[in-house]
Structures are given as structure tokens and as C-alpha cells.
C-alpha positions as CSV (number, residue, x, y, z in Angstrom):
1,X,0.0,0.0,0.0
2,X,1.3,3.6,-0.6
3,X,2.7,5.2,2.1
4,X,4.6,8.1,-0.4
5,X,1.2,10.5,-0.4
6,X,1.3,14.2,-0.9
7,X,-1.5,15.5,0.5
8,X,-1.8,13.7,4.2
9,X,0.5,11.5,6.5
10,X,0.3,8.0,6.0
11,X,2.6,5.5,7.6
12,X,2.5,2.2,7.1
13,X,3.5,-0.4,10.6
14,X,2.8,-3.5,9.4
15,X,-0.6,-4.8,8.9
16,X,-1.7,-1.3,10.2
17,X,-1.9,2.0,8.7
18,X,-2.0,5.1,10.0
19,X,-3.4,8.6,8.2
20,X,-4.1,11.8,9.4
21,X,-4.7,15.2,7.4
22,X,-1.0,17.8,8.0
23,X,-2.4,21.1,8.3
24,X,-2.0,21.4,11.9
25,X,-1.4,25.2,12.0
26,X,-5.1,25.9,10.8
27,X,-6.2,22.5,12.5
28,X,-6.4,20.1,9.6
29,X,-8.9,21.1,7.2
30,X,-9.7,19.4,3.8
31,X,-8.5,20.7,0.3
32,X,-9.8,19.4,-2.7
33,X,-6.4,17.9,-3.2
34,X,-6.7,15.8,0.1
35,X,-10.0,14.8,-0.5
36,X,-9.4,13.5,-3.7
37,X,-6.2,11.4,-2.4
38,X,-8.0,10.5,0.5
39,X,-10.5,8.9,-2.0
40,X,-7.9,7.5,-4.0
41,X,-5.9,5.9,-0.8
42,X,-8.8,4.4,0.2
43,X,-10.1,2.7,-3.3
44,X,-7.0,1.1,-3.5
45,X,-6.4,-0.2,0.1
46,X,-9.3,-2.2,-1.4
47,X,-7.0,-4.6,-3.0
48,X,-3.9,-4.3,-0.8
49,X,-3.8,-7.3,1.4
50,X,-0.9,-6.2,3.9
51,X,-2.9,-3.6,5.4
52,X,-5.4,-5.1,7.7
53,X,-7.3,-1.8,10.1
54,X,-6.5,1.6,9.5
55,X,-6.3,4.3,12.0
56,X,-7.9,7.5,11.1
57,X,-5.4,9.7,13.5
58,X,-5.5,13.4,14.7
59,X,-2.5,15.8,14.1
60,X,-1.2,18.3,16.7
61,X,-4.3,18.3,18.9
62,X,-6.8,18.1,16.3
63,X,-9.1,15.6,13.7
64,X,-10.1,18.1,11.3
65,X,-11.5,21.4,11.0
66,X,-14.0,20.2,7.7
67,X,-13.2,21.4,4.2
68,X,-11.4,24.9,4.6
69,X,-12.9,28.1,4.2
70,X,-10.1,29.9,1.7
71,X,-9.1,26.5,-0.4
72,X,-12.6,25.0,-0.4
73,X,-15.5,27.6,0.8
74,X,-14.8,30.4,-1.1
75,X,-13.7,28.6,-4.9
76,X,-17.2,27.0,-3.9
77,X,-19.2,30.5,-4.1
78,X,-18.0,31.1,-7.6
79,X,-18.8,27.4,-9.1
80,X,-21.3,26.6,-11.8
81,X,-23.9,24.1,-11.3
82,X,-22.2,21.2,-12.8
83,X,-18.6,22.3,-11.1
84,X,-20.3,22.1,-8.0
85,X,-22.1,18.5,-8.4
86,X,-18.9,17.0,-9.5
87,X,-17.4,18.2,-5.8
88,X,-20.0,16.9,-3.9
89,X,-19.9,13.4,-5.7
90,X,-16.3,13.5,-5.3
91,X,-16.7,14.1,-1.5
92,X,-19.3,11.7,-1.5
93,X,-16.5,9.1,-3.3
94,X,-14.4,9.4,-0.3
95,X,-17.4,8.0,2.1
96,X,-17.9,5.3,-0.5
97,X,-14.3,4.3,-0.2
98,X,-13.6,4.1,3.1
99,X,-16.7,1.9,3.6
100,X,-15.8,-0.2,0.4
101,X,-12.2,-0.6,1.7
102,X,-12.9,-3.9,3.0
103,X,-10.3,-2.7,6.1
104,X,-11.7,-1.7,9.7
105,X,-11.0,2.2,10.2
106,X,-10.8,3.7,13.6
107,X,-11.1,6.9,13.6
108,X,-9.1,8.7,16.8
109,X,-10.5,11.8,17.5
110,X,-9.2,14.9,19.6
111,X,-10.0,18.4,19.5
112,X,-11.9,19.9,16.3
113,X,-14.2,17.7,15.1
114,X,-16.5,19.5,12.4
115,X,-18.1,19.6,8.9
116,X,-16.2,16.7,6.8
117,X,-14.1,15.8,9.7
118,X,-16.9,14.6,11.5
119,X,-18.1,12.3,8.6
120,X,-14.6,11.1,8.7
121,X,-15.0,10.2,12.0
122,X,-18.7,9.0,11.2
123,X,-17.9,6.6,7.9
124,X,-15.4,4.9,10.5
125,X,-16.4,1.4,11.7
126,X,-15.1,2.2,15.1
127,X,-14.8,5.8,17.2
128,X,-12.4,6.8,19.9
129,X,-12.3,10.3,21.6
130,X,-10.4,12.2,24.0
131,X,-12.4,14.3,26.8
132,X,-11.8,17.6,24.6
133,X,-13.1,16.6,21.3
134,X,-16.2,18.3,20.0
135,X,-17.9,17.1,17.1
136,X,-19.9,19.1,14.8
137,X,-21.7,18.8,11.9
138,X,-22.1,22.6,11.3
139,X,-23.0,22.3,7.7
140,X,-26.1,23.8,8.6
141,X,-24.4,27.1,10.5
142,X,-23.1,28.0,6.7
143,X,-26.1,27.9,5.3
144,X,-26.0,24.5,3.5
145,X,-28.3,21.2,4.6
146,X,-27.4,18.4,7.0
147,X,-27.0,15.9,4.1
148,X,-24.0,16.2,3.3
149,X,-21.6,13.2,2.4
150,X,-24.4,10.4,3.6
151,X,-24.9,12.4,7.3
152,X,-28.8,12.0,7.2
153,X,-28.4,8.3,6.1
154,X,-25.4,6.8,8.3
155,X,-25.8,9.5,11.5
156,X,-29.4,8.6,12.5
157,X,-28.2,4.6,12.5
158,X,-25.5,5.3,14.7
159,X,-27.2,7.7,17.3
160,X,-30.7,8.2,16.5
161,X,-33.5,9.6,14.5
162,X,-34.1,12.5,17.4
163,X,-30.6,12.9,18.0
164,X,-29.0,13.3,14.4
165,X,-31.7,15.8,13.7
166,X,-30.6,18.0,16.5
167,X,-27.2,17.8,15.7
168,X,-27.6,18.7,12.0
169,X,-30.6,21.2,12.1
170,X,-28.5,23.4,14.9
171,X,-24.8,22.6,13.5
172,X,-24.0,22.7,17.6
173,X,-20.9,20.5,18.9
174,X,-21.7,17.3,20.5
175,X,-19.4,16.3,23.5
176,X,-17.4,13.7,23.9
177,X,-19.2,12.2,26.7
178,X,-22.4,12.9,24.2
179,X,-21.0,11.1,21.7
180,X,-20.3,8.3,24.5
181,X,-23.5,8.2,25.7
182,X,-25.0,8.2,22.2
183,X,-23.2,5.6,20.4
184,X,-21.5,7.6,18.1
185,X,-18.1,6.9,20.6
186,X,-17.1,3.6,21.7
187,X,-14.2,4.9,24.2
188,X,-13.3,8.1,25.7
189,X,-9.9,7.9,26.7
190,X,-7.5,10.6,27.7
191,X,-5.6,12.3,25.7
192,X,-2.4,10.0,26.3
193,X,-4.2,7.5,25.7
194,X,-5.7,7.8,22.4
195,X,-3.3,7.1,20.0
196,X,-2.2,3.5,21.9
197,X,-5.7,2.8,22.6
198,X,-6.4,3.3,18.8
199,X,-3.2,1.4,18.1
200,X,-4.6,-1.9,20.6
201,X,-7.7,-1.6,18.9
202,X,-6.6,-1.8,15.1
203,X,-4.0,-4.8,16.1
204,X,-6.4,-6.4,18.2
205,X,-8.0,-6.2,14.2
206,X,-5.3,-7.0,12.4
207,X,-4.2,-10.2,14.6
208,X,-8.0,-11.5,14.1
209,X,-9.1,-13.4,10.6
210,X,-9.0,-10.6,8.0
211,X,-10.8,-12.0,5.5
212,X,-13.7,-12.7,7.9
213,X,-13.1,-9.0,9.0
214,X,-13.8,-7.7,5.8
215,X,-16.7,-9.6,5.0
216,X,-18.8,-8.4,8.6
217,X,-17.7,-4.9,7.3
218,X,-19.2,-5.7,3.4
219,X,-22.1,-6.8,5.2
220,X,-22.9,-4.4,7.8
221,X,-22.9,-1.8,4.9
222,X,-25.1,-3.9,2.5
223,X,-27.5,-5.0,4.8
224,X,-28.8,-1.2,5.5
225,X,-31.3,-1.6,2.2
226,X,-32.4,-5.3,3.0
227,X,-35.6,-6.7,4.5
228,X,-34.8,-9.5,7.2
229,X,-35.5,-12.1,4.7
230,X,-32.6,-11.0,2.4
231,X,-30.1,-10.0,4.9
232,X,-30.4,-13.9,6.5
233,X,-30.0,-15.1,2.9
234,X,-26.8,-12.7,2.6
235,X,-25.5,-13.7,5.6
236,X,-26.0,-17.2,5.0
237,X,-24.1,-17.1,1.8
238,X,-21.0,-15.0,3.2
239,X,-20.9,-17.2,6.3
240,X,-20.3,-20.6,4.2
241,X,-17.9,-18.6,2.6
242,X,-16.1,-18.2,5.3
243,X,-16.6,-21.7,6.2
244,X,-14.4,-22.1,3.2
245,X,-11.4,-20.4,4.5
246,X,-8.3,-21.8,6.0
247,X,-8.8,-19.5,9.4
248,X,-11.9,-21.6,10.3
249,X,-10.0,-24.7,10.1
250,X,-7.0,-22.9,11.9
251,X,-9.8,-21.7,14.9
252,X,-10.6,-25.1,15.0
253,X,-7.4,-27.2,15.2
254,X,-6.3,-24.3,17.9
255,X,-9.3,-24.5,19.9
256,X,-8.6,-28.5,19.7
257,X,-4.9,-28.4,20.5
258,X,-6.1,-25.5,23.7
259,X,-4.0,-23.0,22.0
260,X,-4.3,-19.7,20.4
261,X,-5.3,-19.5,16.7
262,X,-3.0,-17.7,14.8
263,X,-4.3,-16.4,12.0
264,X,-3.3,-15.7,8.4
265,X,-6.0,-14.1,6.8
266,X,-6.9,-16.8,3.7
């Protein structure tokens, strides 16, 4: 996988990557340069066995500060209609990829939390967060709608009909402990903390049977637009699947021999 990007940190640890935005100075916000290798990065982690979670990580005290205001914002203001649908698509690609990755992402969030950062943080399969970070999908507070970049479809899943619509018709920041209490967070940790909790997490992930990983993550996503009917029929078909792999006989012969599986992702 490509560690060598231009537009965002990436490093590469074994099976684990980790990427965070490097504007840290003007806490982290989006260009459309970084949203479009962020896209990229993510489509073809896709295909990239060696990289097994991926930790969505915060840069000096800060997630991100949503798309900026100069490079983004104002450019915005002076698009055509058709300018403007091929940005939000693009923005849009980015959620798509990072679900379609087939690779848990943890996002690890600390400080500013708001506009695309916070769907960042919300298109991750798992969510971390120091006492100080506020989240905020402020879309709303610049005079655009709450559905931006699949917020009215994936936010109410996560924390609620109710909630998501108080949190994108008002654009306020929602606390960590909010976010806790909500289900939007799985952990608040201290600050410390964050980065080696994320870190346990995503090789707790990587150590476990990939391929098995990726298909839970496939299947949470496609199951949102089944009836119960389909989505045991889905399930049933990507559970022989897995039956099929060499980590279900490695699970067994472990649990046989009273010893740890180890294993190897096939």
C-alpha cells in the first residue's frame, strides 16, 4: 500500500496504517487535493492485502476542521452548477471508499471535530475520543443542509432519528461524553491514551481473521437496504464462505490443541 502521499500523512506499521490530514497550523482542514487522495488511498487499500485496520489519527491536537474556508468555501461560491455536483460526488467518493475498503477504520479523535471531519469520524467502523473533542456537523451554521456526504443516512443509524436531527438542524458540537452516551463513541480515553488505545484496537484487528473481517464490514454496509429475509440469505451465503477459509480450520485445530489460533487471513 502507498505510504509516499502528498496530501496527508500516512505510515505504514505492518498490517496497520495510519493517516491523518498535515495542516495542523489551521487545525487540519480538507483541500480538494486531500479529498481526492484520500479517495484515492482508500479505493485502493481495497485490493492491498498487507494492510489489515486503519487508524484515522489526529495531528497536533486536532481531527479536522472540515473542508477549509479559503481553499474549499470560497472557490465553492464562484462554481457553476455542474462544477459544484462534481465536488459533492467527489466528497461523497471518499465515504464510499472508506466503507468499500474492506479494512476496519478507527477513527481517533481529539480536539476539532466538524463539517467533513466529523463524517470522517462517522464513515469509520469504530470511534475513539479524548475528553476535549467536540464534534460538529455545522454544515447547517453555513447555510448549507445536513445531508451532506451520507450524514442523514449513516448519522441517525448510529445515534438516532431524534438525535442526528438536532445535531444537524443546529450545527452545535456534540461532547465527547455525548457522543459516549449516544453511540456515536465507543471509548473516551484521555488524551495520552488515544493514540495506543487506537493502536490496541486496530491490532487487536489485524491479529484476528482478515478476511472474515472484511466480510462483517461488506455486510454491515449492504445489509442497511435489506428486508430480514434478504439479509439472512446474505448472511448465509457469506458465512459458508467463510466456512471455506483456511482461518476456520486454523480456529478449530487451535481450539482442539487448547491454544491460540494464529491467524493468516486466507
Amino acid at each position: 500500500m502507498r505510504s509516499d502521499v502528498t496530501h496527508f500523512l500516512c505510515r505504514i506499521d505492518g498490517p496497520v496504517a495510519t493517516v491523518a490530514l498535515d495542516r495542523p497550523e489551521r487545525k487540519n482542514p480538507l483541500s480538494f487535493d486531500s479529498y481526492a487522495e484520500l479517495r484515492d488511498w482508500f479505493r485502493d487499500l481495497q485490493y492491498d492485502d498487507s494492510v489489515r485496520a486503519v487508524i484515522f489519527a489526529p495531528n497536533g491536537g486536532n481531527f479536522s476542521s472540515g473542508g477549509d474556508v479559503h481553499d474549499i468555501i470560497g472557490p465553492l461560491t464562484r462554481m457553476n452548477m455542474k462544477q459544484l455536483l462534481a465536488f459533492t460526488r467527489m466528497t461523497g467518493d471518499l465515504v464510499r471508499a472508506m466503507i468499500g475498503c474492506a479494512k476496519p477504520v478507527i477513527a481517533a479523535v481529539d480536539g476539532v471535530c466538524a463539517g467533513a471531519g466529523a463524517i470522517i469520524a462517522m464513515a469509520s467502523d469504530l470511534r475513539i475520543a479524548t475528553p476535549e473533542a467536540k464534534t460538529a456537523f455545522l454544515f447547517n451554521r453555513v447555510g448549507l443542509a445536513g445531508c451532506d456526504m451520507g450524514a442523514c443516512a449513516i448519522l441517525p443509524r448510529l445515534i438516532g432519528q431524534g438525535r442526528a436531527a438536532e445535531l444537524l438542524y443546529f450545527g452545535r458540537a456534540m461532547s465527547a461524553q455525548e457522543g459516549l452516551d449516544w453511540g456515536f463513541f465507543n471509548r473516551v480515553v484521555d488524551q495520552p491514551a488515544l493514540i495506543e488505545t487506537a493502536q490496541e484496537m486496530a491490532q487487536r484487528i489485524a491479529d484476528g481473521p482478515a478476511f472474515a473481517n472484511s466480510m462483517t464490514k461488506t455486510m454491515l454496509a449492504q445489509e442497511w437496504s435489506m428486508s430480514l429475509d434478504q439479509a439472512l440469505e446474505a448472511e448465509a451465503q457469506a458465512q459458508a464462505i467463510c466456512m471455506q477459509g483456511q482461518d476456520f480450520k486454523r480456529a478449530y485445530e487451535a481450539f482442539v490443541a487448547k491454544q491460540r489460533p494464529v491467524f493468516q487471513g486466507d
